[in-house]
C-alpha positions as CSV (number, residue, x, y, z in Angstrom):
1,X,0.0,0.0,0.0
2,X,1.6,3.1,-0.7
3,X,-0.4,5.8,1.8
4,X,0.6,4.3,5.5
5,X,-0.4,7.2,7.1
6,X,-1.9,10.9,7.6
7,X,1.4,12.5,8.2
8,X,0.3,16.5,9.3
9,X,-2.2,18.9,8.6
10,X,-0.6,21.9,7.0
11,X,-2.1,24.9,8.3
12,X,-2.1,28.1,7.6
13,X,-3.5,30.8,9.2
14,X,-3.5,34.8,9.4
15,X,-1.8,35.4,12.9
16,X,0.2,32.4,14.0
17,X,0.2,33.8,18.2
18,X,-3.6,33.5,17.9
19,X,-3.2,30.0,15.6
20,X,-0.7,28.3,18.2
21,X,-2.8,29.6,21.2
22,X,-5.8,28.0,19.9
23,X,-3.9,24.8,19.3
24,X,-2.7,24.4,22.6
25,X,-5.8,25.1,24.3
26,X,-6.9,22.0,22.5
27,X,-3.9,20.5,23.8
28,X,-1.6,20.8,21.2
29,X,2.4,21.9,22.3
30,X,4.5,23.6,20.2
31,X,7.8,21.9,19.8
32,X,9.2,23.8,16.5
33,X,9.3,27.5,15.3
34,X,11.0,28.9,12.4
35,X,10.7,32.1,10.4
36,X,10.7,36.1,11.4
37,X,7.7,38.3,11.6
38,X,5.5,38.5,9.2
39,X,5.9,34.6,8.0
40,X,6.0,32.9,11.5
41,X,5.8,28.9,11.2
42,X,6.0,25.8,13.6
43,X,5.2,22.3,14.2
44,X,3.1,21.3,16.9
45,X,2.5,17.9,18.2
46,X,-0.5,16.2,20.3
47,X,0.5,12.9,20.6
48,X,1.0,11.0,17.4
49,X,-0.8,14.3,15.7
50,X,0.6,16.7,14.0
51,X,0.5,20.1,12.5
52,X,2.6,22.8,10.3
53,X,1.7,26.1,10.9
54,X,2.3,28.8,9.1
55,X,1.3,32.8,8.8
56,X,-0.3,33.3,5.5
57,X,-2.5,36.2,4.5
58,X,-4.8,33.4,2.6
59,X,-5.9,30.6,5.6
60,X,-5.7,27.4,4.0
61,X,-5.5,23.8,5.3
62,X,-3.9,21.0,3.6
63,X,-4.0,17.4,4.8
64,X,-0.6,15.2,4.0
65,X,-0.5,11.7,3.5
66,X,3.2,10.3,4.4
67,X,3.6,7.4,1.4
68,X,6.1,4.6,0.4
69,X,6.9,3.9,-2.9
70,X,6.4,7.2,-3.8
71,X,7.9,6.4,-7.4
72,X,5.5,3.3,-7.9
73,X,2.3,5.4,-6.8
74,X,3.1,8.8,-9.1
75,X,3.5,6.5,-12.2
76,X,0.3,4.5,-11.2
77,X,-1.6,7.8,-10.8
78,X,-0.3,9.7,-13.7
79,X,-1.6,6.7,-16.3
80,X,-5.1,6.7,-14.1
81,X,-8.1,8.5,-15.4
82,X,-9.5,8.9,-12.1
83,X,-6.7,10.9,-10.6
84,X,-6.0,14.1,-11.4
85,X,-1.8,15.0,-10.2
86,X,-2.0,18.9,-9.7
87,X,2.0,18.3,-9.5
88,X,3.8,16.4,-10.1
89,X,5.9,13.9,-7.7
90,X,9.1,16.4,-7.0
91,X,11.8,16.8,-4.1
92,X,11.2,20.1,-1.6
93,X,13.6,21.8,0.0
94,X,12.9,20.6,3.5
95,X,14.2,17.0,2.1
96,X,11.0,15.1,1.3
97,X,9.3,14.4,-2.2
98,X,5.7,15.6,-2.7
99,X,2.8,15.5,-5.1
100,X,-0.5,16.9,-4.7
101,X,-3.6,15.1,-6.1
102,X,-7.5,16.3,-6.8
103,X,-10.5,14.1,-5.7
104,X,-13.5,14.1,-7.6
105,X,-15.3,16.5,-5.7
106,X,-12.3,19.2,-5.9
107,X,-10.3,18.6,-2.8
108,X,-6.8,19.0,-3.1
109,X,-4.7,16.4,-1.4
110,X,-0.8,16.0,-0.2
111,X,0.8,13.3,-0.8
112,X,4.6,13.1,0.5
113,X,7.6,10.6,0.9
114,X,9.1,11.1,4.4
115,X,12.3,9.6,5.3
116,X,12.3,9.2,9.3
């Protein structure tokens, strides 16, 4: 199977002090932070969940699925019908390869190659 997982939710969110207060009144602890003002980010865990937050002026949220086989599952889903590959299966600079997919209804999806 080639999705094991739901790796993080990829948030992003107009003030990240609010964001990261809400989160942790929800339990959440911030563990990571990176970036100056004005494009603040950080991980926060709760238990095996996780979240990537990051200050955007457009709020989005993104779910990411952590796959195997990433090479196997790109070629499978370019040659389906059914799928539609918004990009590509390609390397990011934080060290992990992505691609993001499209369900029927619209819905964009993550999904990303994680060496731990």
């Amino acid at each position: 199977m080639a999705i094991e997982a739901i790796d993080h939710l990829y948030i992003e969110s107009r003030s990240f002090k609010d964001a990261v207060a809400f989160w942790e009144s929800l339990g959440f602890k911030l563990v990571e932070e990176w970036g100056d003002d004005g494009h603040q980010a950080g991980r926060l865990e709760a238990g095996s969940a996780f979240i990537v937050l990051v200050e955007s002026d457009t709020p989005t949220v993104d779910i990411h699925f952590r796959i195997n086989e990433a090479d196997a599952l790109s070629e499978s889903l370019t040659r389906d019908d059914r799928a539609a590959v918004l990009l590509p299966l390609e390397p990011t600079h934080w060290g992990t390869r992505w691609m993001r997919v499209q369900d029927p209804d619209g819905r964009d999806f993550v999904l990303e190659e994680v060496s731990r």
